[in-house]
N, C-alpha and C positions, 0 to 999 in steps of 0.2 A: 049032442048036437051043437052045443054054444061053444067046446072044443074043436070039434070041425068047423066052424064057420070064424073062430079065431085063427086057425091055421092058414084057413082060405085067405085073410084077410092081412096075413102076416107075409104071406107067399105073394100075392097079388099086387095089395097096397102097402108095401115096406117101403121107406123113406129109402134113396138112391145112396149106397155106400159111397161111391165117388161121381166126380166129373163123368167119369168114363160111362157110365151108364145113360147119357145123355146124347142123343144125336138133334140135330142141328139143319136148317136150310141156309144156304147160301145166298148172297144176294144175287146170283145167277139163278137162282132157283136149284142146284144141286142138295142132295141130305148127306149131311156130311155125319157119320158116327163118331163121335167122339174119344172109342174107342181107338182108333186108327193113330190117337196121338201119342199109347200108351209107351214109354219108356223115354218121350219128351215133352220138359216144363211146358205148361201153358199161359201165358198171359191173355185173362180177359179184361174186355175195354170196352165200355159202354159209350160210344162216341156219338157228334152230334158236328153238322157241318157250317154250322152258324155260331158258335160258343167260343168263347174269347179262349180257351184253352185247346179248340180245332189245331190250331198249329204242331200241337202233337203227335198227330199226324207225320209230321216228317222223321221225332224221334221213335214213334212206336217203330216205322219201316228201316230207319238203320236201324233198333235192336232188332227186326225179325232175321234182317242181312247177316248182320255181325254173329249170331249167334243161332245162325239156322239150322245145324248140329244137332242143337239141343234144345231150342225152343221153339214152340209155335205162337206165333200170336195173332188172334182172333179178335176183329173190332165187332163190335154190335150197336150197330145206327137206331137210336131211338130218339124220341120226339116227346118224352116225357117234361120237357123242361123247355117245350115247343121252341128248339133252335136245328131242327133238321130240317134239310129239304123234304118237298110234298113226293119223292115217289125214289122209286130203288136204282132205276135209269140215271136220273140227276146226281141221287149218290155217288154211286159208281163213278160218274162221267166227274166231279167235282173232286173227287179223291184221287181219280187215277194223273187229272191235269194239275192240278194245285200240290200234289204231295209225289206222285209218283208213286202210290200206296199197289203192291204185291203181294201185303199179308191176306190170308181171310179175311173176308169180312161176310156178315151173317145177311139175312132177310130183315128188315125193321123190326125192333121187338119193343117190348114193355117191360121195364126193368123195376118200375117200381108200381105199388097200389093195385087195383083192381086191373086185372088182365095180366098182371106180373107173368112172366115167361118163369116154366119152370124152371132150369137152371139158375137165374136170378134169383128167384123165391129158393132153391137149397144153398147158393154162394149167401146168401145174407142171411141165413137162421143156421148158421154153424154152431156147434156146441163152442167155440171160442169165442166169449166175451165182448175181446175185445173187435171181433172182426164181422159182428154183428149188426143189424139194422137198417135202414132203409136208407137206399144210395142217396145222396144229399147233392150228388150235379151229374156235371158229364164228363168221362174221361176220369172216371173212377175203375181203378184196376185188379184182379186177381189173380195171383199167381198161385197156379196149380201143382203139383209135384210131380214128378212121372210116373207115380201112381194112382192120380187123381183126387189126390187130396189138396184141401186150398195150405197154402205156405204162410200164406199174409196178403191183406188186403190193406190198397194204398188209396188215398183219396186223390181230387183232382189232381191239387197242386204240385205230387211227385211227378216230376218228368220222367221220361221212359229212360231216360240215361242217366238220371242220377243212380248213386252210388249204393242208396236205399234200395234200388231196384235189383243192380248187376250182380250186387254183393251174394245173393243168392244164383244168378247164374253160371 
């Protein structure tokens, strides 16, 4: 019996081998699978529309342009660091006039602490060390591989166009 119910448990509740196993609301409300990005990089972004490093915004959207081949890149509006707007509409309506943003962007989520969105909670407990822990602002990034495994995790202060970022595109 405590073999069976390790199996069950092993099949059921298995930690998610990649990204790809992870599907996704849009801030339109669409569910987006995560699968669907399989055989191109991902850039996640934990974004917020009040934060001195929002201006990022305009690099994340040229990298999605320049490099839309092969990459996708996915913002995720959160309010953990309370500098978001109060609702998904404002979002939207503030990213699309101020930045001209076309990439994904997700539903609000929680990126860090109690309520952590799962994807978050698996990008930040990777068996690599150094790419470990609890996101410390906003506009902290991960790049995923086109097989769903994370590459490297950047903190705020890389720009989306620096050379730490492209160097892998």
């Amino acid at each position: 019996m405590k073999i069976l119910a390790l199996l069950f448990m092993t099949l059921f509740f298995a930690p998610p081998k990649s990204v790809h196993n992870f599907k996704i609301q849009s801030i339109d409300g669409k569910n987006i699978d995560l699968k669907a990005f399989k055989g191109k990089k991902i850039l996640i972004v934990n974004t917020a529309s009040k934060c001195g490093y929002t201006k990022q915004y305009a690099g994340l959207e040229t990298l999605s342009k320049q490099y839309k081949d092969k990459l996708v890149v996915i913002g995720f509006p959160a309010d953990d660091f309370k500098q978001e707007l109060s609702s998904t509409e404002l979002i939207k309506e503030f990213c699309e006039a101020n930045y001209g943003v076309s990439f994904l962007l997700s539903d609000v989520v929680t990126v860090k602490g109690e309520g952590q969105a799962a994807l978050f909670k698996y990008l930040t407990n990777t068996d690599n060390p150094d790419f470990t822990g609890d996101i410390k602002w906003n506009f902290e990034k991960f790049l995923i591989d086109e097989n769903g495994k994370l590459i490297h995790r950047f903190r705020s202060k890389v720009e989306p166009l620096s050379t730490e970022i492209t160097k892998y595109l």
